[in-house]
C-alpha positions as a printed Julia matrix, in Angstrom:
206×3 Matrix{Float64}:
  17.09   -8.25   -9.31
  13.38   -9.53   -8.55
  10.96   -9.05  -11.05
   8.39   -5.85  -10.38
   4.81   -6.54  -10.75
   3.26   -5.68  -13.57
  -0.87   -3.9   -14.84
  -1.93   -7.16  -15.23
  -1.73   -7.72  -11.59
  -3.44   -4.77  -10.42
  -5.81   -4.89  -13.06
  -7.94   -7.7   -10.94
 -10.55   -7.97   -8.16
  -9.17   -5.3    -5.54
 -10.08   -7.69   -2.58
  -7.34  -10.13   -4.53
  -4.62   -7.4    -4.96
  -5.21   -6.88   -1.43
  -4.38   -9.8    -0.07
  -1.49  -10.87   -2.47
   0.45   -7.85   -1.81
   0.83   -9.04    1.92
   4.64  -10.06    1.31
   5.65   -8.36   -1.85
   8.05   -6.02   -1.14
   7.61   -2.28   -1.78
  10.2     0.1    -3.42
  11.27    3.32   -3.3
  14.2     4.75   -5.16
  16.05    7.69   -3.62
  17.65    9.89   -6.53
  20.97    8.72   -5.75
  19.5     4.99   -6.26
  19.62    4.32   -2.88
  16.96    1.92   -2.65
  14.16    2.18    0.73
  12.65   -1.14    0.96
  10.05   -3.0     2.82
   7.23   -6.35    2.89
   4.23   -5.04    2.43
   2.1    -6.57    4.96
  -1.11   -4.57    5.96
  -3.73   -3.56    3.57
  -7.12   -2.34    2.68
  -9.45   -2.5    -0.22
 -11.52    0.76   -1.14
 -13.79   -0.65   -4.12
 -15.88    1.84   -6.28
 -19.03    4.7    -5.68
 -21.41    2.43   -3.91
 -18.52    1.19   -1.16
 -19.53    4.35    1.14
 -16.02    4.18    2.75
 -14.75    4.86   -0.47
 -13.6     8.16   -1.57
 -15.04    7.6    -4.63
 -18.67    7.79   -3.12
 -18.75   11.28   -3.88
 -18.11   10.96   -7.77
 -14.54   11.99   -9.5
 -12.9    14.94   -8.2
  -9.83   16.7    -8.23
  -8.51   14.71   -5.1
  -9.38   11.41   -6.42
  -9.15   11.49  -10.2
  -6.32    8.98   -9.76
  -9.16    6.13   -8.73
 -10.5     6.8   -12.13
  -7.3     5.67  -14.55
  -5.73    3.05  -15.19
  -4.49   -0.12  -12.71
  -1.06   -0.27  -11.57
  -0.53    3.65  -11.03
  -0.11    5.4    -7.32
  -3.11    6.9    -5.84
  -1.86    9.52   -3.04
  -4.17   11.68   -0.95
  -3.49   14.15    1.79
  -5.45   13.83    5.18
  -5.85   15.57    8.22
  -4.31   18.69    7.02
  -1.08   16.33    7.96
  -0.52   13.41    6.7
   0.44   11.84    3.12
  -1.67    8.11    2.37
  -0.4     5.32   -0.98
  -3.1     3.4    -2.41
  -2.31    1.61   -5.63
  -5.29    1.61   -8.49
  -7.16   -1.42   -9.25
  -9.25   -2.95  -11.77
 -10.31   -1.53  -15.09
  -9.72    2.15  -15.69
 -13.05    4.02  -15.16
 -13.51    1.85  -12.2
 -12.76    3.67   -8.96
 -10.98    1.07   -6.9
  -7.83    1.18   -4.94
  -5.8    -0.74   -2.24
  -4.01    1.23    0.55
  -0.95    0.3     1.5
  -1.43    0.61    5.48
   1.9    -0.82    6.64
   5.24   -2.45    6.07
   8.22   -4.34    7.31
  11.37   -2.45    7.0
  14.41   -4.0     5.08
  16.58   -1.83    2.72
  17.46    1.7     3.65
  16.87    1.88    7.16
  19.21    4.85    8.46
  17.39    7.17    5.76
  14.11    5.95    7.5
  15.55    6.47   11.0
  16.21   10.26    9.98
  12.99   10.81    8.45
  11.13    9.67   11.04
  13.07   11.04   14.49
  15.06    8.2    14.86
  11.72    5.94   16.12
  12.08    2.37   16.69
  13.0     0.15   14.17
   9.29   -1.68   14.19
   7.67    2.02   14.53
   9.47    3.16   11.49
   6.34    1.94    8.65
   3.87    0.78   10.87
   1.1     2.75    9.73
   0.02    4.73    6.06
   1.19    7.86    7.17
   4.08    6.8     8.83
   5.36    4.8     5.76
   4.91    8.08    3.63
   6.89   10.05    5.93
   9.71    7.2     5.84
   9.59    6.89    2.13
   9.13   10.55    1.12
   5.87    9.74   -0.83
   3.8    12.73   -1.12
   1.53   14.32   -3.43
   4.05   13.98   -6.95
   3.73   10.89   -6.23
  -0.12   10.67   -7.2
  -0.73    9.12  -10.42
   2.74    7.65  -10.93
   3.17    4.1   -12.88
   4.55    1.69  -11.03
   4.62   -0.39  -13.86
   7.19    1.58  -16.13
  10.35    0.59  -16.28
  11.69    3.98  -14.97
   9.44    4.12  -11.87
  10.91    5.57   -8.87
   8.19    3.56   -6.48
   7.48   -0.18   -7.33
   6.52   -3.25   -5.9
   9.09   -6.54   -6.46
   7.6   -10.02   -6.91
   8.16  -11.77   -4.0
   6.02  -15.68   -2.88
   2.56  -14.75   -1.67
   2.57  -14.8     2.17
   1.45  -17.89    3.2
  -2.07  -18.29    3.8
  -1.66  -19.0     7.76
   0.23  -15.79    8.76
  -2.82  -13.99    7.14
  -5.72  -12.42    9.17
  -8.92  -11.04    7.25
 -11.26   -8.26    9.19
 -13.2    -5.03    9.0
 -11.07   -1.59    7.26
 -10.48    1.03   10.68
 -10.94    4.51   11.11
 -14.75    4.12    9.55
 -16.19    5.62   12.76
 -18.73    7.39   10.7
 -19.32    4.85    7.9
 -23.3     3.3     8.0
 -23.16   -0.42    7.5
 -22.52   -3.12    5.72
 -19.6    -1.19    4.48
 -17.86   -0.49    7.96
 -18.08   -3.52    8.75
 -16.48   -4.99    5.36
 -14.05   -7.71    5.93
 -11.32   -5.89    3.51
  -8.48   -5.53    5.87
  -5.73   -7.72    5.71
  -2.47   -7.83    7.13
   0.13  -10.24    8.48
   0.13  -10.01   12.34
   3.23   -8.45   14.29
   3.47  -12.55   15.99
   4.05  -13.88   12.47
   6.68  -10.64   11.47
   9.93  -12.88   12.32
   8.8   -16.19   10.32
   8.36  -14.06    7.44
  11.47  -12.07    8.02
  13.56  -15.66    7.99
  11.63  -16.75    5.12
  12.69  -13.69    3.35
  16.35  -14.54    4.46
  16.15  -17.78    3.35
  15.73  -16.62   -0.53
């Protein structure tokens, strides 16, 4: 068993958490135990009221109350009258700060995944927030969960940081409407689908 990470990692710089989840490896437990597994390795950081891509820009709500407590607990929002999105909490609690979790690379579980999402290609089965939702069956009881207790049915393993080569850094999508700077903010990161197979054998190699 690989250690999970624990609030003291979350509770840091968001752009940070960002980038050193590319690699860790995401976990969902099915209530049988059956375990739904993948390397995390695109992300975005969503950092506080003044970032005005930030669901927080418009103060605490009912949606977004999650933002507002503390690190290391599940922030999921609907969208589009269709889709499910995970962010994980940042920071200190009262600081409105999340990472979401835009895609990952499929290990454990993968016939469950098939099913749940039409029986897509392999690669096609996480390879964007909603679609990981839809493989993982995260929805809305899964807003505000700890991923920190020992119980947790959704978790992230400790796994070496992604080396700093298969790394790219650029500007969060979907921000069509979003004045500058913050469109523009360089808070994306994700390990390119050219460097997916070196990290799978490095994986393997473990």
């Amino acid at each position: 068993m690989f250690l999970r990470l624990d609030r003291a990692f979350y509770a840091r710089s968001t752009e940070r958490v960002a980038r050193e989840l590319l690699g860790q490896r995401l976990v969902r437990l099915e209530p049988d135990g059956s375990r739904l597994t993948g390397l995390i390795v695109e992300t975005e950081a969503y950092i506080g009221t003044e970032d005005l891509g930030c669901h927080a820009r418009a103060g605490r709500t009912d949606r977004n109350a999650s933002m507002w407590g503390p690190p290391g607990h599940a922030y999921v929002y609907f969208t589009y009258g269709m889709h499910w999105m995970l962010n994980f909490v940042t920071e200190d609690e009262g600081r409105p700060a999340a990472v979401l979790l835009r895609a990952t690379l499929p290990l454990e579980g993968l016939e469950i995944m098939r099913l749940r999402r039409s029986a897509r290609p392999d690669p096609e089965l996480t390879d964007g927030p909603a679609k990981l939702c839809r493989a993982l069956q995260i929805d809305r009881r899964f807003d505000g969960h700890d991923l920190c207790s020992s119980d947790s049915r959704l978790f992230v393993e400790q796994r070496p940081q992604a080396p700093r080569d298969f790394v790219t850094i650029g500007p969060r999508v979907g921000l069509n409407k979003v004045p500058e700077p913050w469109k523009s903010m360089p808070w994306r990161y994700r390990i390119p689908s050219t460097m997916m197979e070196s990290l799978l054998e490095e994986e393997r190699s473990r």
